[in-house]
KEBAKE-926239 format. One record per residue (C-alpha): residue in one letter; x, y, z. Coordinates in Angstrom, 3 decimals, m for minus. Layout:
  resn        xx        yy        zz
     A         X         Y         Z
...
***
This chain:
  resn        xx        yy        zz
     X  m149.275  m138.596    86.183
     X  m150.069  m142.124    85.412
     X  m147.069  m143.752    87.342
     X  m149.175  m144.755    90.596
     X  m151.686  m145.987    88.540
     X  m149.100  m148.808    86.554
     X  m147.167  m149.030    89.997
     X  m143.641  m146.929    88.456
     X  m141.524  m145.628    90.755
     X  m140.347  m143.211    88.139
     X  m140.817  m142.290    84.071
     X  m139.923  m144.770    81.929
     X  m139.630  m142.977    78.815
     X  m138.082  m139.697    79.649
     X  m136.417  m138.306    76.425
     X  m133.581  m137.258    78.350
     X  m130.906  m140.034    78.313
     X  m130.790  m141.903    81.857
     X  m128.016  m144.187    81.580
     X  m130.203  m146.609    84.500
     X  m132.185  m147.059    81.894
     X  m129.419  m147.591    78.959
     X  m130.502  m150.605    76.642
     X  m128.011  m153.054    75.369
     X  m129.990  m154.256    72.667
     X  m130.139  m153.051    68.968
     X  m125.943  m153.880    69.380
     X  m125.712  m150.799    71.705
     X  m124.018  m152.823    74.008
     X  m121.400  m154.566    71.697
     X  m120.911  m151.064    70.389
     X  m120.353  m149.904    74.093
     X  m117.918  m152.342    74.731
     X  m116.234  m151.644    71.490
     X  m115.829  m148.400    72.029
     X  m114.106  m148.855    75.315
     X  m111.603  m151.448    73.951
     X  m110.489  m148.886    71.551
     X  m109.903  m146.408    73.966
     X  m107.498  m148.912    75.674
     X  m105.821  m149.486    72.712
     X  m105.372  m145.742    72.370
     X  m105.060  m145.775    68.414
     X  m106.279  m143.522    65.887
     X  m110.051  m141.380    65.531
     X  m113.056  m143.541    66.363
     X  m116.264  m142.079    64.587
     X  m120.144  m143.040    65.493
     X  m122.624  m142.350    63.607
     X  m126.675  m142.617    64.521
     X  m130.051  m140.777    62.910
     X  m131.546  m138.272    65.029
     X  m132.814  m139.762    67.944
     X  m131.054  m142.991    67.878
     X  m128.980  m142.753    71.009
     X  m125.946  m141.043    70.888
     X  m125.915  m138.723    73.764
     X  m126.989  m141.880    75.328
     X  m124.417  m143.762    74.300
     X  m121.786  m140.944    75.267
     X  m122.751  m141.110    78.593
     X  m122.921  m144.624    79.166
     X  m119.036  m144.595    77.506
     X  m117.945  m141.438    80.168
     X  m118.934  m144.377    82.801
     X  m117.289  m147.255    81.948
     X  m113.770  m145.601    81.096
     X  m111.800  m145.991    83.904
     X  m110.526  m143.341    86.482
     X  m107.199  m143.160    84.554
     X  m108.923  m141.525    81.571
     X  m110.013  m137.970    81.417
     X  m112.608  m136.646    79.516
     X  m113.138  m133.272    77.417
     X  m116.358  m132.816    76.358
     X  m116.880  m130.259    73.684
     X  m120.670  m130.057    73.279
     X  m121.088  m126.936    70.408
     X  m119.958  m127.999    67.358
     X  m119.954  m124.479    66.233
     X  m116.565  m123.663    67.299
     X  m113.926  m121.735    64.764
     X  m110.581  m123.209    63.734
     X  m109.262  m120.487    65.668
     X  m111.038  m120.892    68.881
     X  m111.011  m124.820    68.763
     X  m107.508  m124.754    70.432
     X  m108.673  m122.236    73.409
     X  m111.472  m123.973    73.473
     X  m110.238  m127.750    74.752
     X  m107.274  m125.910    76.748
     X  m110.200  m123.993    78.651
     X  m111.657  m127.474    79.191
     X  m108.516  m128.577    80.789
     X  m108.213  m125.737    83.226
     X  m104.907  m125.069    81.841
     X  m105.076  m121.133    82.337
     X  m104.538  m119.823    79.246
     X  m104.366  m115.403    78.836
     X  m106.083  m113.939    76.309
     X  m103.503  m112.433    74.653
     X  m102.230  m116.111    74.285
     X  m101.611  m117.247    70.513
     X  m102.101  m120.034    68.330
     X   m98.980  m121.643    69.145
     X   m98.520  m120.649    72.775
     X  m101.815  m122.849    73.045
     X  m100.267  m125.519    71.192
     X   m97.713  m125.712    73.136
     X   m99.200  m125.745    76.640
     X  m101.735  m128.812    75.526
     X   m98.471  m130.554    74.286
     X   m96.479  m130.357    77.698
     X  m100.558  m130.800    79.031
     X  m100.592  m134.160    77.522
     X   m96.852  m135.629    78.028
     X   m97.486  m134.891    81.790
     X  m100.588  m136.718    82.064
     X   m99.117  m139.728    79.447
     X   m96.195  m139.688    82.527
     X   m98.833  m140.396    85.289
     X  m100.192  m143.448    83.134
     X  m103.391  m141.010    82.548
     X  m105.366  m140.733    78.905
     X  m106.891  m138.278    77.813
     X  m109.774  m138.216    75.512
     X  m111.427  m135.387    73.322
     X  m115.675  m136.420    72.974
     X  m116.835  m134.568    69.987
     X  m120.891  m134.292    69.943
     X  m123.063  m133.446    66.973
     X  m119.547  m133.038    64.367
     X  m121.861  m132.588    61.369
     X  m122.249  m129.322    62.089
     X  m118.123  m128.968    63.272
     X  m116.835  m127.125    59.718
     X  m114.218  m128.519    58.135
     X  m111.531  m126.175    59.075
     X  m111.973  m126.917    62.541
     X  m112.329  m130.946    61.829
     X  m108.948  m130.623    60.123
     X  m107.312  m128.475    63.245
     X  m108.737  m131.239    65.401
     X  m106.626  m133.793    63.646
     X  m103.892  m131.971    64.003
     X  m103.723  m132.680    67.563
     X  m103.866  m136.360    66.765
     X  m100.306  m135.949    65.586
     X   m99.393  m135.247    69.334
     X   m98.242  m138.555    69.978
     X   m94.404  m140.360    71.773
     X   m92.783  m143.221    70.025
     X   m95.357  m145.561    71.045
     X   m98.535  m143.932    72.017
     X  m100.979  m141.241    70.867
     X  m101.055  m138.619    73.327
     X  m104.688  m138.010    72.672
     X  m107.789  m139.922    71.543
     X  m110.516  m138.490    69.503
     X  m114.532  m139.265    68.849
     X  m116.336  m137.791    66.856
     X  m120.545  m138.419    67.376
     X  m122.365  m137.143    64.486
     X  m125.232  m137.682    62.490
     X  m124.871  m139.338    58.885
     X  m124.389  m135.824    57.285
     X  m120.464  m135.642    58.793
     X  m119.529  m139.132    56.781
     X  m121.105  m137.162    53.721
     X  m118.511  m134.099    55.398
     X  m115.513  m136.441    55.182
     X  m116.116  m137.406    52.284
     X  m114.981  m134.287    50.758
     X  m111.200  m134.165    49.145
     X  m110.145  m131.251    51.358
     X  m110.975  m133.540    54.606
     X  m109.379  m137.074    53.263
     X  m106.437  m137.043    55.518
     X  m108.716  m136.878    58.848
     X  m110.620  m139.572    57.486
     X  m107.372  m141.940    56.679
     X  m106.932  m141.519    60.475
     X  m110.031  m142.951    61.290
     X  m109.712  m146.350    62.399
     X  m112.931  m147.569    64.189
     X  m116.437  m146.735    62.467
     X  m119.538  m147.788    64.326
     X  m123.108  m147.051    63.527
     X  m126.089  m146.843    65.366
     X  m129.286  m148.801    63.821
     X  m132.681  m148.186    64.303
     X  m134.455  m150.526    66.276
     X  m136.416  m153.930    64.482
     X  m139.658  m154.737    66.575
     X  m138.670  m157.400    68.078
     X  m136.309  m155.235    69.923
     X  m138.695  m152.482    70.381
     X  m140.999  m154.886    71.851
     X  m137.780  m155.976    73.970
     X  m137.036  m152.601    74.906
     X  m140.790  m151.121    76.091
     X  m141.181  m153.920    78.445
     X  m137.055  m153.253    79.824
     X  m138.083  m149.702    80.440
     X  m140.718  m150.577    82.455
     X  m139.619  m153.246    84.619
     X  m136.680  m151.085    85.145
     X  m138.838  m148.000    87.252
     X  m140.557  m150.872    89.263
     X  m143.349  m152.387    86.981
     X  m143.816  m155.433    88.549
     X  m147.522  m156.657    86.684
     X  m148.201  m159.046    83.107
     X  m145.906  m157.765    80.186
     X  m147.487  m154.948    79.119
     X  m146.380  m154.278    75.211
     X  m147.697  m157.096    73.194
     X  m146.233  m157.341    69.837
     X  m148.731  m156.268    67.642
     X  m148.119  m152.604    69.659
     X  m144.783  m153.026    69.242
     X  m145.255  m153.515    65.429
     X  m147.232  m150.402    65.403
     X  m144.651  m148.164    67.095
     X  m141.950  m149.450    64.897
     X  m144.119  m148.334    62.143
     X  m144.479  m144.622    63.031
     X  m141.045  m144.286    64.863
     X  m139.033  m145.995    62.383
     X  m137.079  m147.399    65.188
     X  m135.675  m144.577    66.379
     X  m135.035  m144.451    70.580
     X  m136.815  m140.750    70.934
     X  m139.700  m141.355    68.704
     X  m140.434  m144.516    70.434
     X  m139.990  m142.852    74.281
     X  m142.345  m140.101    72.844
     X  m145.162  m142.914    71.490
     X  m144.348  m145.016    74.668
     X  m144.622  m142.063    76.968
     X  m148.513  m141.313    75.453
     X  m149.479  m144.482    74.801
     X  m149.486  m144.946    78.986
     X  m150.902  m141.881    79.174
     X  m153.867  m142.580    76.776
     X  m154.524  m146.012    78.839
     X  m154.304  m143.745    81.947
     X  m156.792  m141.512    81.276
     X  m158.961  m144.786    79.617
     X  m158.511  m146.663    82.694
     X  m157.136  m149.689    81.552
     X  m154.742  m151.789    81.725
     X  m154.724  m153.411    77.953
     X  m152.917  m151.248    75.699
     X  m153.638  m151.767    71.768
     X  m153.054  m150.277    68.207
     X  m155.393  m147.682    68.984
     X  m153.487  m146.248    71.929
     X  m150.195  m146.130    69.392
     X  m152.647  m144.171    67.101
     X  m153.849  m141.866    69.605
     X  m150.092  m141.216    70.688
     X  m149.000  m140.597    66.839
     X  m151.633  m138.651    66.173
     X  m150.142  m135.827    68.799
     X  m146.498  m136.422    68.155
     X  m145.449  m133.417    65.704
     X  m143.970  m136.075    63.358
     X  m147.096  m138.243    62.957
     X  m147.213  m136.307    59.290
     X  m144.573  m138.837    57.962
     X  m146.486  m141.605    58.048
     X  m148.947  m140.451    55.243
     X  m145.988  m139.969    52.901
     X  m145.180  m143.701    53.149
     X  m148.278  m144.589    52.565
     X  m148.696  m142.727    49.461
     X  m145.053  m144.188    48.114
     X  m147.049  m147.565    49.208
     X  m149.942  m146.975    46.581
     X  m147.610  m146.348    43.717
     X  m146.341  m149.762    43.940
     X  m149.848  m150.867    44.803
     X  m151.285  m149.542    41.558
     X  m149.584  m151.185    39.258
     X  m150.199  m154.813    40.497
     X  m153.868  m153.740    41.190
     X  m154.500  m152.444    37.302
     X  m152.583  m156.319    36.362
     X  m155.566  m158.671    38.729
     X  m158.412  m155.736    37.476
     X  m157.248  m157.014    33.855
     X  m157.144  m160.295    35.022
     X  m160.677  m160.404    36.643
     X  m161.915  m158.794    33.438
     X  m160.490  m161.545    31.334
     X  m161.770  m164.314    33.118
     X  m165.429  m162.886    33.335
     X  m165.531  m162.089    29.155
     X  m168.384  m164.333    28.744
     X  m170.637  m162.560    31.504
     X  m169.624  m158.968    29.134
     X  m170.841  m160.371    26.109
     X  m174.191  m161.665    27.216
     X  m174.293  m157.734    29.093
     X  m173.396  m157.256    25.564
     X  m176.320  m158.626    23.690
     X  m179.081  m157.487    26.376
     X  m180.235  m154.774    24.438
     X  m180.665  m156.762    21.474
     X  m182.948  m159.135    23.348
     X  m184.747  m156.752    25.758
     X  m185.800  m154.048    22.624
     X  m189.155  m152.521    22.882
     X  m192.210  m152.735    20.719
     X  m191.169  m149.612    19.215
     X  m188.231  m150.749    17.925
     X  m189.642  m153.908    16.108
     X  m190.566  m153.696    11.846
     X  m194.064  m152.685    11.165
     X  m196.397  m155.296    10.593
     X  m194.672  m157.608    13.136
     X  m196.402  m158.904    16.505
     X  m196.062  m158.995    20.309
     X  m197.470  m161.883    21.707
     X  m199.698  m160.229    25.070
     X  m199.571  m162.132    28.486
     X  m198.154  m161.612    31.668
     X  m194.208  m161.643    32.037
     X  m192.623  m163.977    34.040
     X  m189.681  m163.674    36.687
     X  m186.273  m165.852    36.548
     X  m185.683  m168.118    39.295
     X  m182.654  m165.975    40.097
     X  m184.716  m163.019    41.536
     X  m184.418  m163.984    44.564
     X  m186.128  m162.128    47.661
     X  m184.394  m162.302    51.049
     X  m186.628  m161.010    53.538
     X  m184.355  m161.837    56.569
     X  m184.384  m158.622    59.206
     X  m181.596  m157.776    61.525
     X  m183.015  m158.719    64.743
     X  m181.969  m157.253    67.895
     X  m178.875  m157.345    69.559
     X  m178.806  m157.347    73.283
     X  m176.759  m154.040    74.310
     X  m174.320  m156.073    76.371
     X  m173.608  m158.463    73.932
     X  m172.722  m155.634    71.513
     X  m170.112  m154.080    74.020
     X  m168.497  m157.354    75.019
     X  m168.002  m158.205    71.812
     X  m166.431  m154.908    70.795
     X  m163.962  m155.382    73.295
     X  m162.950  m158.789    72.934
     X  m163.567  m158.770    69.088
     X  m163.862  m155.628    67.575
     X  m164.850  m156.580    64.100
     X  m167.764  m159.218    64.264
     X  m167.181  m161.567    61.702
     X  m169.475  m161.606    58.859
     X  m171.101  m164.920    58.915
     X  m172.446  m164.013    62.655
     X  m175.199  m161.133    60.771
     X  m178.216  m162.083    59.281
     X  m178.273  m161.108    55.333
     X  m179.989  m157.912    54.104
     X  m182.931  m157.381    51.802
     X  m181.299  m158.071    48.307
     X  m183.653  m158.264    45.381
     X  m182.927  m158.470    41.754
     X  m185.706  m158.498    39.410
     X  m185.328  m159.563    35.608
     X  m188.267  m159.572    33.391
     X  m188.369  m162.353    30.658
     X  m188.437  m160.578    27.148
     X  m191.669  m160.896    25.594
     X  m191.767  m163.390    22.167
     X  m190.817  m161.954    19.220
     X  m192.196  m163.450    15.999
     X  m189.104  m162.801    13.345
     X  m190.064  m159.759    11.066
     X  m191.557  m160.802     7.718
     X  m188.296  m159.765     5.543
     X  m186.267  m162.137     7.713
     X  m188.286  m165.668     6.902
     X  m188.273  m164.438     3.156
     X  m184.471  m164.138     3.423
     X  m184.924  m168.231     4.546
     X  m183.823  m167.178     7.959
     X  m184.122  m170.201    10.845
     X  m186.545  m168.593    13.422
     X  m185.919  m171.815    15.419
     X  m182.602  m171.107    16.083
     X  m183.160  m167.234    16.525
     X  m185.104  m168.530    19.764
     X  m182.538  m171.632    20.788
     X  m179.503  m168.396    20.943
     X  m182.397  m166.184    22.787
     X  m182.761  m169.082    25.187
     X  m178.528  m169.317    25.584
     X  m178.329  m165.896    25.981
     X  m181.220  m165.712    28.771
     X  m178.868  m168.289    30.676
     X  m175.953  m166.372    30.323
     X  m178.040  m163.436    31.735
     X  m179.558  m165.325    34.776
     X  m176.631  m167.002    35.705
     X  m174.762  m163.057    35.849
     X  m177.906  m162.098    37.789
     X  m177.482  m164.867    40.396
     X  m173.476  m163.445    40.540
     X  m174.855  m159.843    40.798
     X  m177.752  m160.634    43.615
     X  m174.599  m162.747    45.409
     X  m172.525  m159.491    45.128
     X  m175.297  m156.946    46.333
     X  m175.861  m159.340    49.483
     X  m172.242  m159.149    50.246
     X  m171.811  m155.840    49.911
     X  m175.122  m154.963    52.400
     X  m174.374  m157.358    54.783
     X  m170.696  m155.086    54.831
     X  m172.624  m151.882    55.164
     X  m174.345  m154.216    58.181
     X  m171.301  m154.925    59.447
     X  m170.424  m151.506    60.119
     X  m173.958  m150.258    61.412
     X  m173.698  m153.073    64.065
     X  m169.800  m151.711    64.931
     X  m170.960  m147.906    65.502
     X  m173.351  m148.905    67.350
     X  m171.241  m150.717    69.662
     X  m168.976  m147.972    69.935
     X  m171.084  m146.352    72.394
     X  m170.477  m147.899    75.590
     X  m172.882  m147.559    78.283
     X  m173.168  m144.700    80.637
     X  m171.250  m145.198    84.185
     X  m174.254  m144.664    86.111
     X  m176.081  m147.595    84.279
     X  m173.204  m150.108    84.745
     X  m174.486  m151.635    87.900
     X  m177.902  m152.430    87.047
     X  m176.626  m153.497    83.569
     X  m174.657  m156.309    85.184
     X  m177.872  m156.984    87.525
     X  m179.825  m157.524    84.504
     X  m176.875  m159.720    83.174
     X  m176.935  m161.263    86.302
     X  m180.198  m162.418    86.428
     X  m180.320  m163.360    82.577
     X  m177.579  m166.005    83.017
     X  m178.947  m167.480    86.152
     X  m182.150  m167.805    83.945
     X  m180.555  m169.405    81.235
     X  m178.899  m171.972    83.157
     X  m180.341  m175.010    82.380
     X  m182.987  m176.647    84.781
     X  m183.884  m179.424    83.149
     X  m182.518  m183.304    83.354
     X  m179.725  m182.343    80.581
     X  m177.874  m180.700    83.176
     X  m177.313  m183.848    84.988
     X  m175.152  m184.666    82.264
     X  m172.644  m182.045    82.655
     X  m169.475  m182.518    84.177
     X  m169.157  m181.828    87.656
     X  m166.033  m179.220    87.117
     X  m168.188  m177.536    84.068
     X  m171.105  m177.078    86.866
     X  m169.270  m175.710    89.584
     X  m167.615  m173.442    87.176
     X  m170.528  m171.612    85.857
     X  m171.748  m171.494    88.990
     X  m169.063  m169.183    90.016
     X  m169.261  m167.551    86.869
     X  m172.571  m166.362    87.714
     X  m171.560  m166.071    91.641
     X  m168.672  m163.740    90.282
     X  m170.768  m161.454    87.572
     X  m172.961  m161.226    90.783
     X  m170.908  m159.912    92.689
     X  m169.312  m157.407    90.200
     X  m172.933  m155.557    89.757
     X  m173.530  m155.156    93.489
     X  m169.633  m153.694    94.811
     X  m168.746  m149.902    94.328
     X  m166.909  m149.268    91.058
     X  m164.379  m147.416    93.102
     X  m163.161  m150.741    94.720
     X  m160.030  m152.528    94.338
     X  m159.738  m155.793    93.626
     X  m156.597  m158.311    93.031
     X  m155.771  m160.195    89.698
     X  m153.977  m163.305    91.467
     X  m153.769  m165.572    88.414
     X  m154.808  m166.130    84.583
     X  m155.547  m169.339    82.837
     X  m156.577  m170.277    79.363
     X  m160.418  m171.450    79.035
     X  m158.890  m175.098    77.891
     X  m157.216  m175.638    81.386
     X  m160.514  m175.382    82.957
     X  m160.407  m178.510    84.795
     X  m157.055  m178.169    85.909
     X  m158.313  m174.490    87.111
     X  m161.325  m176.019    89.194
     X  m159.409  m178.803    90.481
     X  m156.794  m176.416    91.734
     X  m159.093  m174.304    93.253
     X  m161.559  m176.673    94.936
     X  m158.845  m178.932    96.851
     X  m155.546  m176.699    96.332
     X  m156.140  m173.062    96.589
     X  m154.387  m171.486    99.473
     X  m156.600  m168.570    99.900
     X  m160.560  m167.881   101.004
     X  m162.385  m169.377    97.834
     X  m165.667  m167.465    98.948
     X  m163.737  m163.793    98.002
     X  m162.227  m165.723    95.028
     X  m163.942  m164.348    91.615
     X  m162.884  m165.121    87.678
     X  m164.638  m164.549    84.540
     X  m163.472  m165.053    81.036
     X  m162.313  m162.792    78.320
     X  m160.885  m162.986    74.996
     X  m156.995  m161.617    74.638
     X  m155.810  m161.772    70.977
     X  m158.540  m164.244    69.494
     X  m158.276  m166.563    72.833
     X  m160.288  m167.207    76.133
     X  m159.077  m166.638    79.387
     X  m160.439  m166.756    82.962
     X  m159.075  m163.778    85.050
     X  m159.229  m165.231    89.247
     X  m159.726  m161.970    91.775
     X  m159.167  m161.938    94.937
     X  m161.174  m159.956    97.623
     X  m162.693  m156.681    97.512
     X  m160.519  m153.156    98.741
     X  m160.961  m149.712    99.615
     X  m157.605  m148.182    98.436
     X  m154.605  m148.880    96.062
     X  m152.545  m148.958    99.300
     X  m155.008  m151.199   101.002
     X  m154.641  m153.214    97.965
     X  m150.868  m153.562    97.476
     X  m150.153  m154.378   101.161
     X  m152.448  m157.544   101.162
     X  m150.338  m157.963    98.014
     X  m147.515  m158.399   100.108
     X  m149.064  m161.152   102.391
     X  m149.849  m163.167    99.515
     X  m148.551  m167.318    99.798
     X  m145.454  m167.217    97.154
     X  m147.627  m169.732    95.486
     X  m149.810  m167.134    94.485
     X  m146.728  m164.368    94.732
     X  m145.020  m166.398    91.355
     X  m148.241  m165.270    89.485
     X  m146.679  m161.855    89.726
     X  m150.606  m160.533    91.018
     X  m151.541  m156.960    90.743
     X  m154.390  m154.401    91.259
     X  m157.477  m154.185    89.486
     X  m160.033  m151.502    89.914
     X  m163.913  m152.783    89.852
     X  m164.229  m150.139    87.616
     X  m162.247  m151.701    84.714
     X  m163.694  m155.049    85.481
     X  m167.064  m154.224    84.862
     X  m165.977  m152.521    81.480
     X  m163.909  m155.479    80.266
     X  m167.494  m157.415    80.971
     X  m169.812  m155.010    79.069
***
């Protein structure tokens, strides 16, 4: 479905093995070659061992290759097999005619004089064993039996067994040991780190024909390690609908949210959850510690919380006979009042800067309406029992005045706090609104509009003068290019010939003002942001097809060719602008 669109001449990330597509990495290839040296040598049981999905049918078939025309193979597929049957079984594979009425050692006999022949003509034989977990142990133990078919010199036959890590937990048991004395190779398949996922995605797709920029950036490959824990088939199944999901998107940048979007309809996208919840129990612990912490370090601001009943009692409360001084109360300078608005956001600043940064950083918002009133506690005159007792009323007021301190200054912290937290709640306003991008049908006169607002905000006065000539002819075809983009049809083609970062600029203009091999007036760029840094994109042209497309592709200068350039659709273009 989506190979035409990436340019694949095939899937890449078929779950069904395809040894053209076998990757060496991970140590699958030193255990490849490892495996076929100890074939050669001829000694022994070799055993390999992989989680579900990790490449062992792979692996098998890749092995069935590389042995030599002097070996032959018997493959015995279902595990299931009796010790009874196993013997039938590999003589049937052999073609070696055996009657029904045949027994036990009849069978024996024939695979003996079987294998002697064949060790005559120089030829090995070799028994592949596939999925012996589930092989019971009777039959495992009838298997190495055959093992002890052997000359003076040589084993007559050589045996793998491919399981998952349930059969070393099977040979483990007493009743096995002797088959797993006999065992003298032991290889095991790992799941893949990121690094070699990251590796492996981009193999798979420069294998069926992709021929554009590397695809998989890290970061996605850090997110499909995380939800395929390495394994080969979960990552082909995240790979496989991760292109899909940029398919039906129609773009060409795949990030974490593709890998989400793929998880989310894999059938084992219900493991993650379970890690994350074994996550929060060591989590907890460390959180309760910095919560006890943070609590410890802000005792004083408790204490003067503490004491604000004591100081902010009402009339009510005070001894009879005592007085309440009237006049107005008065406000702390902490109550502060923020009147600052959000003011409007232009539409197409919003959606450029959800693509290019999705989370706007929190300085770039205005602040929200925080107030935080305290009144000032009326005076108190001391009751008339406490200045008999010989009580200091002047320093009853001087620890009033402390503790008002102590509470302003925790007001200030508080009105700091409820600012944060609205210009948060801002924050995330702001983002769903930019969520919505614009309708299709308003993406044309949207870029007119932009069009016409940049060529207004150029400047016009002296100060441009004092530009650089390479920084004026630049955003002229900045604006050249965005005009352009609003007036072709969105179902044109265009050609990425080149990418540069925004600090080569002058190098850029230079190159293509006196070097550029093609027609500069059907030459367009404009900048975006890739993972926190600018780059100008350079087009080429303006097409009616993909084919049309790819075959001026092909008449490309190799100056331009070594830039590995590939199809755009206007489409795409104008969303990576708005």
């Amino acid at each position: 479905m989506y190979e035409e669109y990436f340019g694949l001449e095939r899937p890449p990330f078929k779950i069904t093995p395809d040894t053209s597509l076998f990757y060496e990495g991970g140590k699958r290839g030193d255990i490849l070659a490892a495996l076929v040296y100890a074939i050669h040598r001829g000694e022994g049981i070799i055993k390999v061992v992989g989680e579900v999905g990790s490449g062992k049918t792979m692996l098998c078939r890749m092995l069935q290759l590389k042995l030599p025309a002097t070996v032959e193979i018997v493959y015995i597929a279902n595990p299931s097999v009796s010790a009874q049957d196993i013997l039938f079984v590999i003589a049937h594979e052999l073609s070696l005619g055996v009657g029904r009425d045949a027994s036990k050692h009849q069978v024996m006999r024939m695979l003996q004089d079987y294998l002697l022949q064949r060790h005559m003509e120089n030829m090995q034989v070799v028994l592949f064993v596939e999925e012996a977990q589930g092989m019971p142990l009777d039959t495992l133990e009838e298997i190495r039996l055959l093992s002890n078919l052997e000359t003076d010199e040589n084993k007559l036959l050589q045996i793998i067994l491919f399981g998952q890590p349930e059969l070393d937990q099977n040979l483990a048991e007493r009743s096995i040991r002797q088959l797993r004395e006999r065992i003298t190779h032991n290889f095991e398949l790992e799941p893949l780190t990121q690094d070699e996922i990251h590796s492996y995605l981009n193999f798979r797709m420069r294998q069926v024909g992709y021929t554009g920029p590397e695809l998989i950036s890290n970061n996605v490959a850090k997110k499909v390690e995380q939800h395929s824990e390495g394994l080969l088939r979960r990552i082909n199944i995240i790979a496989d609908k991760i292109l899909l999901s940029a398919f039906a998107e129609g773009t060409h940048n795949l990030s974490s949210k593709h890998v989400t979007a793929a998880v989310n309809d894999s059938s084992f996208a219900q493991g993650a959850p379970r890690r994350s919840i074994n996550l929060w129990w060591w989590l907890m612990p460390l959180l309760a510690v910095l919560l006890a912490f943070a609590i410890y370090q802000t005792r004083a601001q408790w204490q003067a919380f503490a004491s604000l009943d004591a100081i902010l009692q009402p009339d009510s409360a005070l001894p009879t006979g005592s007085a309440t001084p009237a006049g107005p109360t008065k406000k702390p300078e902490s109550a502060v009042k923020n009147d600052n608005t959000v003011t409007d956001i232009d539409s197409e600043s919003l959606e450029t800067d959800r693509l290019t940064n999705p989370m706007p950083a929190a300085g770039d918002l205005p602040a929200a309406e925080a107030r935080i009133e305290i009144e000032e506690p009326a005076q108190i005159e001391p009751p008339v029992q406490a200045v008999e007792a010989g009580v200091d009323v002047a320093q009853d007021e001087e620890l009033a005045v402390d503790e008002r301190q102590q509470i302003e200054s925790l007001a200030e912290q508080v009105d700091d706090l409820v600012s944060s937290v609205e210009r948060v709640v801002q924050q995330a306003q702001v983002t769903a609104q930019a969520m919505s991008a614009p309708e299709p049908s308003d993406v044309q006169s949207d870029l007119q509009v932009s069009s016409q607002q940049t060529l207004s905000e150029m400047p016009q006065d002296s100060g441009t003068a004092s530009l650089p000539d390479y920084v004026l002819w630049l955003n002229e075809k900045l604006v050249q290019s965005q005009q352009w983009l609003g007036q072709v049809e969105s179902n044109k083609m265009s050609i990425q010939v080149m990418m540069r970062n925004k600090s080569a600029a002058r190098e850029l203009v230079y190159y293509l003002r006196n070097e550029w091999p093609l027609d500069l007036s059907q030459t367009y760029l404009y900048e975006v942001i890739i993972d926190g840094r600018s780059i100008y994109r350079v087009f080429y042209s303006e097409f009616d097809s993909l084919k049309q497309a790819r075959a001026q592709i092909d008449t490309l200068p190799q100056s331009i060719k070594v830039n590995l350039p590939y199809v755009h659709s206007v489409y795409r273009m104008r969303n990576a602008l708005l």
